[in-house]
VMD Tcl script that builds the backbone (N, CA, C; Angstrom):
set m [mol new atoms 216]
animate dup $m
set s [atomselect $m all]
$s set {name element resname resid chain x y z} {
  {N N UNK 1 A 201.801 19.601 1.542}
  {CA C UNK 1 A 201.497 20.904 1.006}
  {C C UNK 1 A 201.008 21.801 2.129}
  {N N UNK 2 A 201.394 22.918 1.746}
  {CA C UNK 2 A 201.217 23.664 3.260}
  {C C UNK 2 A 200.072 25.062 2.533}
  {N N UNK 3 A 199.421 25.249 3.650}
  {CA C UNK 3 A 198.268 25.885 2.700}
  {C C UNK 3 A 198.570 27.445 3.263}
  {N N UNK 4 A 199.401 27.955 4.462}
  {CA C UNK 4 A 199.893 29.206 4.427}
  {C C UNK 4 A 201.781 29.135 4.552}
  {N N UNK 5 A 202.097 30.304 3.829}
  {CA C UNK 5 A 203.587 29.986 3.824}
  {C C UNK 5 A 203.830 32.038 4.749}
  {N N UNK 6 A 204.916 31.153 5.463}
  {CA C UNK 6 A 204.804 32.863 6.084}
  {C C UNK 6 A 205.590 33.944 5.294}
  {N N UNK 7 A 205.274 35.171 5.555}
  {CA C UNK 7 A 206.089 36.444 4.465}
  {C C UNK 7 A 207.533 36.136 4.248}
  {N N UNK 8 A 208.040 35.821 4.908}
  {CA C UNK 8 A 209.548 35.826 4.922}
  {C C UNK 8 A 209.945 34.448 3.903}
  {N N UNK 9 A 208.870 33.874 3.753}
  {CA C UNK 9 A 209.538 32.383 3.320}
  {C C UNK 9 A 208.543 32.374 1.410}
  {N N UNK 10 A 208.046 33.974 1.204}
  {CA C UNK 10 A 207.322 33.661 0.111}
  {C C UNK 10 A 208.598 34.272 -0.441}
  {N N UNK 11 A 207.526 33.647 -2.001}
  {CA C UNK 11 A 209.015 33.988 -3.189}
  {C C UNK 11 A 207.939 35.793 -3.727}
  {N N UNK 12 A 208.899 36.556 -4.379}
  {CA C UNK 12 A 207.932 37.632 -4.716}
  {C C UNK 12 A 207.196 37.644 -6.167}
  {N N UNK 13 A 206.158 38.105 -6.106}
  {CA C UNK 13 A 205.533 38.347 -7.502}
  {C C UNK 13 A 206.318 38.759 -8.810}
  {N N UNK 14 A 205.470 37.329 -9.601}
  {CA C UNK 14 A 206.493 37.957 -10.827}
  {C C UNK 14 A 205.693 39.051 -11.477}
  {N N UNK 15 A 206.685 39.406 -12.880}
  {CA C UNK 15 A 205.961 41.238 -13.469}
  {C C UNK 15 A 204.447 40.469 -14.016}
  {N N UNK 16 A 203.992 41.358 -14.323}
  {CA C UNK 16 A 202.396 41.432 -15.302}
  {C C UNK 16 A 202.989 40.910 -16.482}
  {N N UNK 17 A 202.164 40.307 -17.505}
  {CA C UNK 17 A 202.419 40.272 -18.405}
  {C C UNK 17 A 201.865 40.630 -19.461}
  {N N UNK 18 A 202.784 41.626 -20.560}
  {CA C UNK 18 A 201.773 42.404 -21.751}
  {C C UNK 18 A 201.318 41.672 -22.331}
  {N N UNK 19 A 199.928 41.948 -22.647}
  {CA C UNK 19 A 199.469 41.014 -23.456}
  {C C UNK 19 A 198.678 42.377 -24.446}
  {N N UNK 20 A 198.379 42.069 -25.441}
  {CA C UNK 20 A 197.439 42.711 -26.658}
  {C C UNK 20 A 196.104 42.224 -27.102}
  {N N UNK 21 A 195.353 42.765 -26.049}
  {CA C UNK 21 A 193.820 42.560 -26.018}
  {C C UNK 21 A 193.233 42.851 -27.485}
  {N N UNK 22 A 193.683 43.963 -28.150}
  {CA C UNK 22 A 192.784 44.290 -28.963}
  {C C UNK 22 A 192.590 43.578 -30.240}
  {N N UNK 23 A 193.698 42.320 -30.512}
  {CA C UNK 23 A 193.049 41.230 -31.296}
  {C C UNK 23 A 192.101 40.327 -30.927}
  {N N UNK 24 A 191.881 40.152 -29.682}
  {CA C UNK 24 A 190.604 39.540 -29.160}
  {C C UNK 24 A 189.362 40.160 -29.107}
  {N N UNK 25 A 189.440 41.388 -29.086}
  {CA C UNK 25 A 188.420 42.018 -29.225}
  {C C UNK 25 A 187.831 42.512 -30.681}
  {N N UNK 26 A 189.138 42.854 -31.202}
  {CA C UNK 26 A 188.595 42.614 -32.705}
  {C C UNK 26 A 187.969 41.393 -33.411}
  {N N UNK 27 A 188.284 39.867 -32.963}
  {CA C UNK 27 A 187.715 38.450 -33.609}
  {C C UNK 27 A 186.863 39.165 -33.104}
  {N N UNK 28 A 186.292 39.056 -31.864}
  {CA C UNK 28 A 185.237 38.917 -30.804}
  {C C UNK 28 A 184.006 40.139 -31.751}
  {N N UNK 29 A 184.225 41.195 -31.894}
  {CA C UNK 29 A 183.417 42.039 -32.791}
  {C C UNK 29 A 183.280 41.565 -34.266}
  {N N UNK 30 A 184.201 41.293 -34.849}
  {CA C UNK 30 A 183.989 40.890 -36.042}
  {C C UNK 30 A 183.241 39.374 -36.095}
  {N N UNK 31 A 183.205 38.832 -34.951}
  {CA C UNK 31 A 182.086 37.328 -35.179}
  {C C UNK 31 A 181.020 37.994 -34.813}
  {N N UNK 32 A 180.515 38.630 -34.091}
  {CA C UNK 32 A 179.542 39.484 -33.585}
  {C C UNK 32 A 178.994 40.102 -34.664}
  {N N UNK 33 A 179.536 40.683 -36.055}
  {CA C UNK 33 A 179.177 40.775 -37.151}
  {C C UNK 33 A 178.474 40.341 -38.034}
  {N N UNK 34 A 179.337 39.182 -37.950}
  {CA C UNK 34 A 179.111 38.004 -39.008}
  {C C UNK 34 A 177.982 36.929 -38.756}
  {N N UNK 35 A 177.508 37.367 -37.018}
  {CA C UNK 35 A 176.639 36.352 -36.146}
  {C C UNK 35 A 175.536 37.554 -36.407}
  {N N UNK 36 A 175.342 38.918 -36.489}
  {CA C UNK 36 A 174.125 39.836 -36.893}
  {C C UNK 36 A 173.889 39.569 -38.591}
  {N N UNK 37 A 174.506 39.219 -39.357}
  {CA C UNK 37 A 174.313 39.545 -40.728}
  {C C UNK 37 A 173.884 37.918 -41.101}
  {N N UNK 38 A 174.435 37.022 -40.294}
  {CA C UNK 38 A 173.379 35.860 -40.574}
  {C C UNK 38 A 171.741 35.403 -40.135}
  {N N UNK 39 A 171.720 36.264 -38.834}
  {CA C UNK 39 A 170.233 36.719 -38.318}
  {C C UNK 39 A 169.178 37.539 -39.293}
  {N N UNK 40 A 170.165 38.514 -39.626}
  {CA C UNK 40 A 169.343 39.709 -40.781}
  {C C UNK 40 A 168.700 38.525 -42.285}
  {N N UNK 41 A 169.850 37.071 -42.223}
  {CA C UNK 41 A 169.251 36.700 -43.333}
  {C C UNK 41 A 168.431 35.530 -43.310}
  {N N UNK 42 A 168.729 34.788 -41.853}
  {CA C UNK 42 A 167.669 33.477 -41.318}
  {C C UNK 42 A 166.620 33.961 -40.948}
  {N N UNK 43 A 166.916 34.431 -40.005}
  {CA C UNK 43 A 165.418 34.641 -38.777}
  {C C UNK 43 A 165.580 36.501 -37.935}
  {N N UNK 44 A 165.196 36.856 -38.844}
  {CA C UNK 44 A 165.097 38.294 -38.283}
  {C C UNK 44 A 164.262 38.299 -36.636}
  {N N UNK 45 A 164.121 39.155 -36.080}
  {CA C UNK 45 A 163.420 38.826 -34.666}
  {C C UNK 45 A 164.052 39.538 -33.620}
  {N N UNK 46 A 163.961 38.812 -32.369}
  {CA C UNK 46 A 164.652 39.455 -31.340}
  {C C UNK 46 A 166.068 38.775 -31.074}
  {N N UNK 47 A 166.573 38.169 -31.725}
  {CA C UNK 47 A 168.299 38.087 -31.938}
  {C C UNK 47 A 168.902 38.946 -32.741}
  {N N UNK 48 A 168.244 40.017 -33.277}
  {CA C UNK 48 A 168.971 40.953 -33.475}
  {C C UNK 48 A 169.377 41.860 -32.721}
  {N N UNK 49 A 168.775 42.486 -31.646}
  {CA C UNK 49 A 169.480 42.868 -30.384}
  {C C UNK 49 A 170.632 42.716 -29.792}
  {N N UNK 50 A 170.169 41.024 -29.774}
  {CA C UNK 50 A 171.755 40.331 -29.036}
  {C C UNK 50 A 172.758 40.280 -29.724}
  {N N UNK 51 A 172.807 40.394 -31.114}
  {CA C UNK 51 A 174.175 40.671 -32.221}
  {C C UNK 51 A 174.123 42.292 -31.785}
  {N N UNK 52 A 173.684 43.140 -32.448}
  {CA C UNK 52 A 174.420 44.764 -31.719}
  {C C UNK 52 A 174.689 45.199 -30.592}
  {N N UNK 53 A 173.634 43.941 -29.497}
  {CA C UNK 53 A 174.618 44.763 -28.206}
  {C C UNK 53 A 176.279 43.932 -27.993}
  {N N UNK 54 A 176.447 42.948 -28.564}
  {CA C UNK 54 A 177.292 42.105 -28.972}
  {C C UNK 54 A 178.778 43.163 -29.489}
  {N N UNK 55 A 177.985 43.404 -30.498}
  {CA C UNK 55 A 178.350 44.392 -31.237}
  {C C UNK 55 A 178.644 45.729 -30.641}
  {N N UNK 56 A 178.094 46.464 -29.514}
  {CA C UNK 56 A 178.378 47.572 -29.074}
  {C C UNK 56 A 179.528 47.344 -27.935}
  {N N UNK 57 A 179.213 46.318 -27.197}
  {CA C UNK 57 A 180.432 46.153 -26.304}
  {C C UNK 57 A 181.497 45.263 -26.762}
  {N N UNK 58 A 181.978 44.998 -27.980}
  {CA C UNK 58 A 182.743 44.755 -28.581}
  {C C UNK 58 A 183.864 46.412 -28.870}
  {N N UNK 59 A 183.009 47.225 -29.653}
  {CA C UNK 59 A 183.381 48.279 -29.698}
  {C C UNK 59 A 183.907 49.197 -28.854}
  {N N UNK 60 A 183.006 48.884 -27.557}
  {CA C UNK 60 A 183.648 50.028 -26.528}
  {C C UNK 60 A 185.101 48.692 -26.064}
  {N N UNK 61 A 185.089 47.638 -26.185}
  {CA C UNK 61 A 186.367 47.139 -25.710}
  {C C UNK 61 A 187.349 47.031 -26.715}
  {N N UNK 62 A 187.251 47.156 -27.647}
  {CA C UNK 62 A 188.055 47.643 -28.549}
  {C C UNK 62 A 189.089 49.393 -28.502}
  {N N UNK 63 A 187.901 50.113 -28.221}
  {CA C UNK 63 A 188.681 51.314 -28.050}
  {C C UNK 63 A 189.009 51.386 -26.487}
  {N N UNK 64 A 188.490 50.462 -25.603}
  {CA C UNK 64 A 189.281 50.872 -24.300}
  {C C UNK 64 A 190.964 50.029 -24.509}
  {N N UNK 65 A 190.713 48.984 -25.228}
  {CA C UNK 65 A 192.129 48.152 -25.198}
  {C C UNK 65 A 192.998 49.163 -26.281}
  {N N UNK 66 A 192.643 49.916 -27.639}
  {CA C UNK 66 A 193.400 50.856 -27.978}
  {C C UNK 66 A 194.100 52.292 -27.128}
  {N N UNK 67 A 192.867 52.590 -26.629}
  {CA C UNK 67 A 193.377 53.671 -25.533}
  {C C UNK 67 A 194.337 53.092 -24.316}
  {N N UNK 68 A 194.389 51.472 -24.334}
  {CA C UNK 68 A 194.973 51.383 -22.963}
  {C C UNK 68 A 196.812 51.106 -23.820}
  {N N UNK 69 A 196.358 50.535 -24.909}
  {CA C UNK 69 A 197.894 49.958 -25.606}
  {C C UNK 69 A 198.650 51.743 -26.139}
  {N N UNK 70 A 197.483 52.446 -25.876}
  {CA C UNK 70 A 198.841 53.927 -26.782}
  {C C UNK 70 A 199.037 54.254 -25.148}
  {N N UNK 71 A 198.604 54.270 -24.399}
  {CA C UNK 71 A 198.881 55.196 -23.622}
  {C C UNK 71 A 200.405 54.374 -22.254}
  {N N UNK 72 A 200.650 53.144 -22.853}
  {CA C UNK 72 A 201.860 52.324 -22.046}
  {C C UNK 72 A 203.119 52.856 -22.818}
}
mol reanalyze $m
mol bondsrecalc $m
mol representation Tube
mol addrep $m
């Protein structure tokens, strides 16, 4: 195995591949939900924080992966 291959002898990059973030980000918020509304009913406290900020950057990656899928 050769650990540098020179330019001439590489193969070229293949394309990107589309993928559709914003179902991952939707589970990902919607457990984030479902993980605040079981806190609100066990153990109220300071894990409620960590479900809405959960919850907030769920949201902003949600609308960045919508804004990124209309605008291709």
């Amino acid at each position: 195995m050769r650990l540098w291959v020179p330019a001439a002898e590489r193969r070229p990059n293949p394309a990107p591949v589309n993928t559709d973030d914003r179902k991952a980000f939707l589970a990902g918020t919607v457990l984030w939900l479902v993980a605040l509304v079981v806190v609100l009913v066990v153990a109220p406290g300071a894990l409620i924080w960590t479900c809405v900020a959960g919850l907030v950057i769920g949201a902003i990656g949600l609308a960045w992966s919508i804004w990124r899928h209309r605008a291709q």
